[in-house]
C-alpha positions as CSV (number, residue, x, y, z in Angstrom):
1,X,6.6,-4.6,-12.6
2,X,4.0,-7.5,-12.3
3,X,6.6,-10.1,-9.8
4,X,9.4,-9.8,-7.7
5,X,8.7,-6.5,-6.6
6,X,11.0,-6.4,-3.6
7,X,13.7,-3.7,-3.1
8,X,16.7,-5.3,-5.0
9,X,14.8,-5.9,-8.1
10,X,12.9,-2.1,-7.9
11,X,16.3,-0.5,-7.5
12,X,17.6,-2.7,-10.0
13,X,14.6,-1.7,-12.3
14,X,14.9,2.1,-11.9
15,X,18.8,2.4,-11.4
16,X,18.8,3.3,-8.2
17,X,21.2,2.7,-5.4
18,X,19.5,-0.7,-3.2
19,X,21.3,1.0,0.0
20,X,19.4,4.4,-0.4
21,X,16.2,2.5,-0.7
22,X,16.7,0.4,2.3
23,X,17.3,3.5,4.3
24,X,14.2,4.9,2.7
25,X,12.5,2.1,3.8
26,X,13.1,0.7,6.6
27,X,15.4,3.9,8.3
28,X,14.0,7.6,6.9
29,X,11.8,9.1,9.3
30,X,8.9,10.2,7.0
31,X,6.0,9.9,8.5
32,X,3.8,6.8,6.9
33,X,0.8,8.3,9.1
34,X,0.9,11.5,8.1
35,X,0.8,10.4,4.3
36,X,-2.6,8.1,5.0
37,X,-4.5,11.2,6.6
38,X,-3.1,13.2,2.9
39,X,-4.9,9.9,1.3
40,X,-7.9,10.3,3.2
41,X,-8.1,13.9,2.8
42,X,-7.9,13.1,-1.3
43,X,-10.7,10.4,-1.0
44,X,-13.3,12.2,0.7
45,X,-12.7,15.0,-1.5
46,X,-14.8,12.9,-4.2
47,X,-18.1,13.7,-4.1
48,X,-18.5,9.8,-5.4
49,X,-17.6,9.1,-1.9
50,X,-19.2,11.8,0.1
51,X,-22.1,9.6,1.2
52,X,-23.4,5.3,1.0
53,X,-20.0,4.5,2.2
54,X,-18.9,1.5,4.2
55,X,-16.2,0.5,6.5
56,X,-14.9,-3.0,6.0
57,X,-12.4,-5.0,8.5
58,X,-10.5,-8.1,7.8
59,X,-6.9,-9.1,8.2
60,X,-4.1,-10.8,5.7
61,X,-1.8,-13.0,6.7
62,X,1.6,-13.7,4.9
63,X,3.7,-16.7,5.0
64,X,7.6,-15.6,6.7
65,X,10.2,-18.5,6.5
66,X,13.0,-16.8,9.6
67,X,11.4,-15.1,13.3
68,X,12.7,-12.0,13.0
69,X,10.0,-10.4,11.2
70,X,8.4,-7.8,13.4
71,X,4.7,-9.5,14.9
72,X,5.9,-13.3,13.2
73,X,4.9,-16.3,14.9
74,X,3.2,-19.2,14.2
75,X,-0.7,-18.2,14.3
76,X,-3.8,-18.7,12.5
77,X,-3.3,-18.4,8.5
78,X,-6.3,-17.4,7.0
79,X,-5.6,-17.8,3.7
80,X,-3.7,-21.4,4.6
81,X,-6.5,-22.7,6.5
82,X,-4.1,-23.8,9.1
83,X,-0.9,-22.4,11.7
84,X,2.0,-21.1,10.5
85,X,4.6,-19.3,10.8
86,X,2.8,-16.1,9.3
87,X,2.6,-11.8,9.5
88,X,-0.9,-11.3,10.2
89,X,-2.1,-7.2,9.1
90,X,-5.0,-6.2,10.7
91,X,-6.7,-3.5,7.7
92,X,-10.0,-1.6,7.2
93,X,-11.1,-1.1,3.8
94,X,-13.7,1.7,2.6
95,X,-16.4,0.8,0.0
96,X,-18.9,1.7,-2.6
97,X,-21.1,0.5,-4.9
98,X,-18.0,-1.2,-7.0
99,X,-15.4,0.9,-5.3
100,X,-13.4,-0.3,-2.5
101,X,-10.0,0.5,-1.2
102,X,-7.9,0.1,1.4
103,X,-7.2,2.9,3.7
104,X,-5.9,1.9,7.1
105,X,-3.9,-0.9,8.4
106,X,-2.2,-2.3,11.6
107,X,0.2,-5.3,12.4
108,X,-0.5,-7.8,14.7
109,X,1.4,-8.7,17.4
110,X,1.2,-11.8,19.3
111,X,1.1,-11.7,23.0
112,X,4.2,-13.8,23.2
113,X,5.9,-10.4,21.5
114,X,5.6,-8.9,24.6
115,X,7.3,-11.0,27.0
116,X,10.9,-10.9,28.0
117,X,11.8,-13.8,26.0
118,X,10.9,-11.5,22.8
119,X,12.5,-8.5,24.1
120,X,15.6,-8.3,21.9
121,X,12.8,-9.1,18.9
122,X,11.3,-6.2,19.9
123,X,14.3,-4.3,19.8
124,X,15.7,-4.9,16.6
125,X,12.5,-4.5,15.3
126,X,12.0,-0.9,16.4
127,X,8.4,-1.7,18.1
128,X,7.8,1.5,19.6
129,X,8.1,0.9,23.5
130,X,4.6,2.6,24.3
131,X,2.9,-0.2,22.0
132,X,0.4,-3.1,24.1
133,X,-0.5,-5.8,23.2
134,X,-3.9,-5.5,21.5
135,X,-6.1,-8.2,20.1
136,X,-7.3,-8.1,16.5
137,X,-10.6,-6.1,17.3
138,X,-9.7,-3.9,19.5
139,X,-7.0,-3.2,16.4
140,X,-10.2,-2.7,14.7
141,X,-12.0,-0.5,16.2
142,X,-8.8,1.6,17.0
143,X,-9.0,1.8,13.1
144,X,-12.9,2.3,13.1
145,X,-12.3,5.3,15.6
146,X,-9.3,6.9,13.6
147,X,-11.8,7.2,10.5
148,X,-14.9,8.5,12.5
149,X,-12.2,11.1,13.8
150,X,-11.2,12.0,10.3
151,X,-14.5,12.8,9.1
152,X,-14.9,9.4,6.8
153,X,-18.4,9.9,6.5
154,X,-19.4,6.1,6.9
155,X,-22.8,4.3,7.1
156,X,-21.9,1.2,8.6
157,X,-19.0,-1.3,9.7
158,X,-19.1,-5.0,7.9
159,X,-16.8,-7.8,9.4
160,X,-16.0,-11.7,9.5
161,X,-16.5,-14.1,12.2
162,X,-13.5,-13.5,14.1
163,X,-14.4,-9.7,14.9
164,X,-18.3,-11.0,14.9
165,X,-17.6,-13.4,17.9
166,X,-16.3,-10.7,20.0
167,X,-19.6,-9.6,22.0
168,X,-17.5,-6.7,23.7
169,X,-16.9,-5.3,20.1
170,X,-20.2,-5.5,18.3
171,X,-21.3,-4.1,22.2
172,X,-18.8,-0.8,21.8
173,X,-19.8,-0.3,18.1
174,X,-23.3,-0.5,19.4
175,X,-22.7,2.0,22.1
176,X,-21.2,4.9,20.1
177,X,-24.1,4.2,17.7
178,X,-22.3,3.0,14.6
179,X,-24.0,0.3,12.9
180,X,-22.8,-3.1,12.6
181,X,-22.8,-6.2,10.0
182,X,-20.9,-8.7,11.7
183,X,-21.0,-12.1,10.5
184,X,-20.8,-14.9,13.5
185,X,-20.3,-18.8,13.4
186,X,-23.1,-20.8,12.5
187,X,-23.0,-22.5,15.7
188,X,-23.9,-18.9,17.9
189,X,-26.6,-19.1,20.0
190,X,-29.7,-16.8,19.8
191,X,-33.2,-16.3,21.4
192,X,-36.9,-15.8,19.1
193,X,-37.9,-13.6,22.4
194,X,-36.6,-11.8,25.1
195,X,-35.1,-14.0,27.4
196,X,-35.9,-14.2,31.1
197,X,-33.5,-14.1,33.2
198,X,-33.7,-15.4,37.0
199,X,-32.3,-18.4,40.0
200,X,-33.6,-21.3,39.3
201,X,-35.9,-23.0,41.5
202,X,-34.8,-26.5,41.9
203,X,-37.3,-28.8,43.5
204,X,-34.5,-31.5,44.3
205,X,-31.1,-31.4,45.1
206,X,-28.5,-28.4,46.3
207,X,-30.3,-24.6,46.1
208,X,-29.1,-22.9,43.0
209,X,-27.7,-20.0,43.3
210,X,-26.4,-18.7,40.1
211,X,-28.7,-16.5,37.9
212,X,-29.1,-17.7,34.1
213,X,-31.7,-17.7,31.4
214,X,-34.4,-19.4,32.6
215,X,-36.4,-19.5,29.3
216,X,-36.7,-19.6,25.9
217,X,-34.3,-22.0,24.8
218,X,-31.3,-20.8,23.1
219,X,-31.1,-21.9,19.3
220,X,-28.3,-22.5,17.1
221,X,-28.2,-19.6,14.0
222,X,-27.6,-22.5,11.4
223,X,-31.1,-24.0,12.9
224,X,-32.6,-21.1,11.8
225,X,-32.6,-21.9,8.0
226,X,-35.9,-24.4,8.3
227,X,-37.5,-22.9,10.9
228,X,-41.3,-22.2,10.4
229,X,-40.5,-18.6,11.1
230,X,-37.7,-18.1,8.5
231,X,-39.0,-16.1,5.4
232,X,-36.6,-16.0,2.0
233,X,-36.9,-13.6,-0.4
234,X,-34.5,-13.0,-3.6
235,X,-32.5,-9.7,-3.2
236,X,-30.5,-8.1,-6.2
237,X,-27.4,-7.3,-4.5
238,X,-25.7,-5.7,-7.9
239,X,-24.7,-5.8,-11.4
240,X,-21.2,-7.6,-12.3
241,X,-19.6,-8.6,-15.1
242,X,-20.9,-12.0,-14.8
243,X,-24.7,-10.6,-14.8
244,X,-26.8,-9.8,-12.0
245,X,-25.4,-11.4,-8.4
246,X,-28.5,-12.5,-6.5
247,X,-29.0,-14.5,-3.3
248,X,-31.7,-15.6,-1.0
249,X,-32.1,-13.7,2.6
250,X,-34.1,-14.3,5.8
251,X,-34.1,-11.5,8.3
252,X,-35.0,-12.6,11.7
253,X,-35.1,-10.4,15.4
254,X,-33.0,-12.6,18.1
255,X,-32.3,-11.8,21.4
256,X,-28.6,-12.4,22.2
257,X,-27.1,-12.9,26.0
258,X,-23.5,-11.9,27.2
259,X,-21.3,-13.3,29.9
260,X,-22.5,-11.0,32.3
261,X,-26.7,-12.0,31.1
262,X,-27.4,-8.5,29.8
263,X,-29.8,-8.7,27.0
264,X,-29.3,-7.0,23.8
265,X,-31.6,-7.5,20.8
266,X,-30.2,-7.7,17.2
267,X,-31.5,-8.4,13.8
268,X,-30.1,-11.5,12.6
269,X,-29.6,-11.8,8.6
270,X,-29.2,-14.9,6.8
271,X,-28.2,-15.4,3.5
272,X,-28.4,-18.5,1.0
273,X,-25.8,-18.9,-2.2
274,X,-26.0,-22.1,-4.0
275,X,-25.6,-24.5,-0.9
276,X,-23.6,-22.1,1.2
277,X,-25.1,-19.7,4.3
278,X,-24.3,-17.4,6.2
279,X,-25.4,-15.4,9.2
280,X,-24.9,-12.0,10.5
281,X,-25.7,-10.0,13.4
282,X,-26.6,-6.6,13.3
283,X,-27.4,-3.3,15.1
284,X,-29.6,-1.8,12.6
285,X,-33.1,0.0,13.1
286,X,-36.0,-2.6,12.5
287,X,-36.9,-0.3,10.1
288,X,-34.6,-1.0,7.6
289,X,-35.2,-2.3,4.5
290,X,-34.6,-5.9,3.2
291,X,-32.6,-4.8,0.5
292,X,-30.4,-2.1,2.6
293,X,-29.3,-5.0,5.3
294,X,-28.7,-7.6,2.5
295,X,-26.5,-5.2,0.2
296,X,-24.4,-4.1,3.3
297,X,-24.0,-7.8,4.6
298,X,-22.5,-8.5,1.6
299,X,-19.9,-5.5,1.0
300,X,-17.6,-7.4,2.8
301,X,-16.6,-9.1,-0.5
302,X,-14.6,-6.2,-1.3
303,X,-12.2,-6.3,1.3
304,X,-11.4,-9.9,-0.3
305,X,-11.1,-8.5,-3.8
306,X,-8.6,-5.5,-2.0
307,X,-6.9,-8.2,-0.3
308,X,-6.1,-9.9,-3.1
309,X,-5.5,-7.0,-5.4
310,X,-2.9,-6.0,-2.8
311,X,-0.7,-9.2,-3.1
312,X,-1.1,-9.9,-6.8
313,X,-1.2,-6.2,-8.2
314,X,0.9,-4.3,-5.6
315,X,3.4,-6.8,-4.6
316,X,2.5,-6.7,-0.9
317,X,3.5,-10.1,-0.3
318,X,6.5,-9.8,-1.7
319,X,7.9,-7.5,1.0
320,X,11.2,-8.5,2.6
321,X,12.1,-5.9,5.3
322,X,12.3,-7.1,8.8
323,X,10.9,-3.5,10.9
324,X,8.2,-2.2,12.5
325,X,8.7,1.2,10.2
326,X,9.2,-0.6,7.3
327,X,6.2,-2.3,7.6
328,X,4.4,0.9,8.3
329,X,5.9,2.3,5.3
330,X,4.8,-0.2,2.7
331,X,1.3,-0.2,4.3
332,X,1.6,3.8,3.0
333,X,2.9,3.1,-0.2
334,X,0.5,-0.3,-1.0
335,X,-2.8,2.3,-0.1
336,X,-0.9,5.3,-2.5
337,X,-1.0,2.9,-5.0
338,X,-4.4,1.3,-4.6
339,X,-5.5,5.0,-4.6
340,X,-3.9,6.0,-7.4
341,X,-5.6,3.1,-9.2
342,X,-8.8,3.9,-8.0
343,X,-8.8,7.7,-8.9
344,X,-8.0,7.2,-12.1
345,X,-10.5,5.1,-12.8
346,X,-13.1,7.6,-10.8
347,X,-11.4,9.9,-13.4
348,X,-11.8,7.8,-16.6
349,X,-15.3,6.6,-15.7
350,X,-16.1,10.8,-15.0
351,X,-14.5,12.1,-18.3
352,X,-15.0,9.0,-20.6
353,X,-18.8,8.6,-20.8
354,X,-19.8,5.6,-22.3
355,X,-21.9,5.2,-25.4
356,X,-25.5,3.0,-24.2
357,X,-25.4,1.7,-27.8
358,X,-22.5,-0.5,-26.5
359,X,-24.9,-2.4,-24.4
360,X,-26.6,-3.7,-27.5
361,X,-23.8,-4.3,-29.5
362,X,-22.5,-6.5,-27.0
363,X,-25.6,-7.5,-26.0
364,X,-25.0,-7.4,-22.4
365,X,-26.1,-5.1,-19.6
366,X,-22.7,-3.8,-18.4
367,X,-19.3,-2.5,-19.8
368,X,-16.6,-3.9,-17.9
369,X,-14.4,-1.2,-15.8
370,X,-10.9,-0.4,-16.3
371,X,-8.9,-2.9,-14.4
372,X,-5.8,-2.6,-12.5
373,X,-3.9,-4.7,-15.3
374,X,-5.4,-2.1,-17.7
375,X,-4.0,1.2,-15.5
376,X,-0.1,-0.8,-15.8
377,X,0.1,-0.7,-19.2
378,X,-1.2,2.7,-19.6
379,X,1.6,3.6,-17.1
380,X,4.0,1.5,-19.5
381,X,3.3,3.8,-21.7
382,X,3.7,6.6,-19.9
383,X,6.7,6.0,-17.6
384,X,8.1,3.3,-19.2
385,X,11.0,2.0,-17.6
386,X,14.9,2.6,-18.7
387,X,16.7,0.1,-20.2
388,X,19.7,-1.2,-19.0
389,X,22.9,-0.7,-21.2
390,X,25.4,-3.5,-21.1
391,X,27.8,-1.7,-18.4
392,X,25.0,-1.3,-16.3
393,X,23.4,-5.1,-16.3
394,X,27.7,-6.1,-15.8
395,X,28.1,-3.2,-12.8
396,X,24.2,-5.0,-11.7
397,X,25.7,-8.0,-11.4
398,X,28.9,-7.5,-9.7
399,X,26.9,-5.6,-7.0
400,X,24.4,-8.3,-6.7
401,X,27.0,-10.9,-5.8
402,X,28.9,-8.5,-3.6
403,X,25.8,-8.7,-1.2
404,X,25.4,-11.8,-1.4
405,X,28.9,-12.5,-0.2
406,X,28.7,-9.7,2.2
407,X,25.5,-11.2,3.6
408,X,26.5,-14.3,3.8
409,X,30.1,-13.5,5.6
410,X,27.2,-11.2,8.5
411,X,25.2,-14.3,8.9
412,X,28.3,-16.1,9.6
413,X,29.8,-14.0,12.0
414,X,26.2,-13.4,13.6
415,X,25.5,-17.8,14.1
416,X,29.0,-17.7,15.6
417,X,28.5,-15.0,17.9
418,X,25.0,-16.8,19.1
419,X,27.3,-19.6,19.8
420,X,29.7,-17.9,22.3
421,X,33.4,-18.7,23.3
């Protein structure tokens, strides 16, 4: 199915009762975490992915028209560019070279879902009661920490701004040693040298007595780009379909300050595309090499392309349920499937060699991969779906406008009950 891939029209599809997969759904108690640790398991089994990977975080935001949805509010929309009344999924993608894939996820819950006012949202939602509220990095690095305790053998983190801003995150990533690439606004504030820190000494007026940075001046990142210090160089980042992706890169060593005026040096990266930058902040060893910091800065493209891949391939937008474990359930189910896509094209790529002569027949300097559209009509082929006999598509219908009416009569008798005697 390429649209409308939400439980009536699946059970529809297949023949199956819509009332067993509801229950399956949104009631069975089958563990959705237990089947993401099998997933893992499977993954690191590859010896593609036994080393070079990374761990990228970003969150999706889908638009919800009623409140009921569990963690729906109106928050920040990403993908909208504005507030609305949205879902927001917190997930952490892993990625090589050209693979990437979703393997964890979390929903976010607004702080408002916590107060009494939301308790009967919380109820009927099935939030389980020991859940906090947690921001969207610490959802992150709960993430980060479940893979590190699985044995995802991971090189580095990569993030966007809003994980980026969060000193206290890049600070606990920094603290259990796992490196960071975490981009941050351009207007953050850095330091070319080690800032002193001290009272001032005010030769007029009151006696300060607050400590602060007493010198260098702090800098904007986005100043950075013309300063007589700033070195570009052109860094091959990797081969695509559209030829080879480069883009310029400076690599600077800034001081940074917190609220409380410790001092933590980090290596600041910026990069140049077309008239775009961007700048990142990160915990790696000085030693590293141009090329290593820029091609890890810029994984976090993949978690877009999984992002996207997830809505328009594996119909995760088009989820309808209303509960916390139904929610959980098609995060399981939306990673089994972006898995499953994956592997076999790990497997084709493995037992399908291609023939280098192809290179200069096309005269290009890379053979497109299998693609997700690609894998579907394969499966077609395969597991093609049954056709509906005319007693079938009648019985279809008649049970399609029986809930309707039934639904219709519950929200009735549910407004009328809100209104009271």
């Amino acid at each position: 199915m390429e649209t409308k891939r939400n439980i009536a029209n699946i059970s529809r599809k297949t023949n199956q009762s819509i009332q067993n997969m509801h229950h399956f759904m949104s009631n069975s108690p089958w563990s959705a975490r237990k089947l993401l640790d099998r997933i893992r398991e499977d993954m690191m089994s590859r010896g593609e992915l036994a080393e070079g990977v990374m761990l990228i975080l970003d969150e999706v935001a889908d638009e919800k028209a009623g409140e009921y949805s569990v963690g729906t509010s109106r928050q920040y929309n990403g993908r909208q560019g504005k507030v609305d009344n949205c879902q927001v999924g917190v997930f952490l993608s892993v990625a090589k070279g050209n693979f990437s894939s979703w393997i964890d996820g979390e929903i976010f819950l607004p702080e408002r879902w916590f107060t009494d006012e939301y308790a009967r949202h919380r109820q009927r939602g099935g939030i389980p009661i020991e859940r906090q509220f947690m921001t969207k990095p610490e959802l992150g690095l709960q993430m980060i920490h479940r893979a590190k305790a699985k044995g995802v053998p991971f090189d580095a983190v990569a993030c966007d701004t809003l994980y980026g801003r969060s000193t206290s995150f890049r600070d606990q990533l920094a603290g259990e040693h796992i490196e960071y690439y975490a981009d941050v606004p351009c207007n953050t504030r850095v330091y070319l040298e080690q800032p002193k820190i001290g009272t001032p000494q005010n030769k007029r007026g009151k006696k300060a007595t607050q400590q602060r940075v007493l010198f260098p001046k702090a800098i904007r990142v986005d100043r950075l780009r013309h300063h007589p210090d700033t070195v570009w160089q052109t860094v091959e980042l990797r081969t695509s379909e559209r030829g080879i992706l480069t883009s310029d890169f400076a690599v600077l060593q800034v001081w940074t300050v917190r609220d409380d005026l410790s001092r933590h040096q980090e290596t600041l990266i910026i990069r140049r595309h077309e008239k775009k930058c961007s700048y990142t902040l990160s915990n790696a060893p000085h030693t590293t090499s141009l090329q290593t910091l820029a091609r890890r800065k810029s994984q976090r493209f993949f978690i877009e392309h999984d992002n996207q891949n997830a809505k328009s391939e594996y119909g995760w937008d088009e989820f309808q349920t209303t509960g916390w474990l139904a929610w959980e359930h098609q995060l399981a189910l939306t990673i089994l499937a972006a898995w499953f896509i994956a592997e076999t094209k790990l497997d084709w790529a493995a037992e399908h060699k291609r023939d280098p002569a192809l290179l200069d027949e096309y005269e290009i300097d890379v053979l497109p991969a299998l693609s997700v559209a690609n894998v579907r009509d394969m499966l077609r082929a395969a597991m093609p779906l049954p056709q509906l006999t005319s007693r079938q598509a009648t019985q279809l219908v008649i049970e399609h406008l029986d809930n309707r009416t039934r639904s219709r009569k519950s929200r009735l008798k549910s407004r009328t009950s809100d209104l009271g005697p």
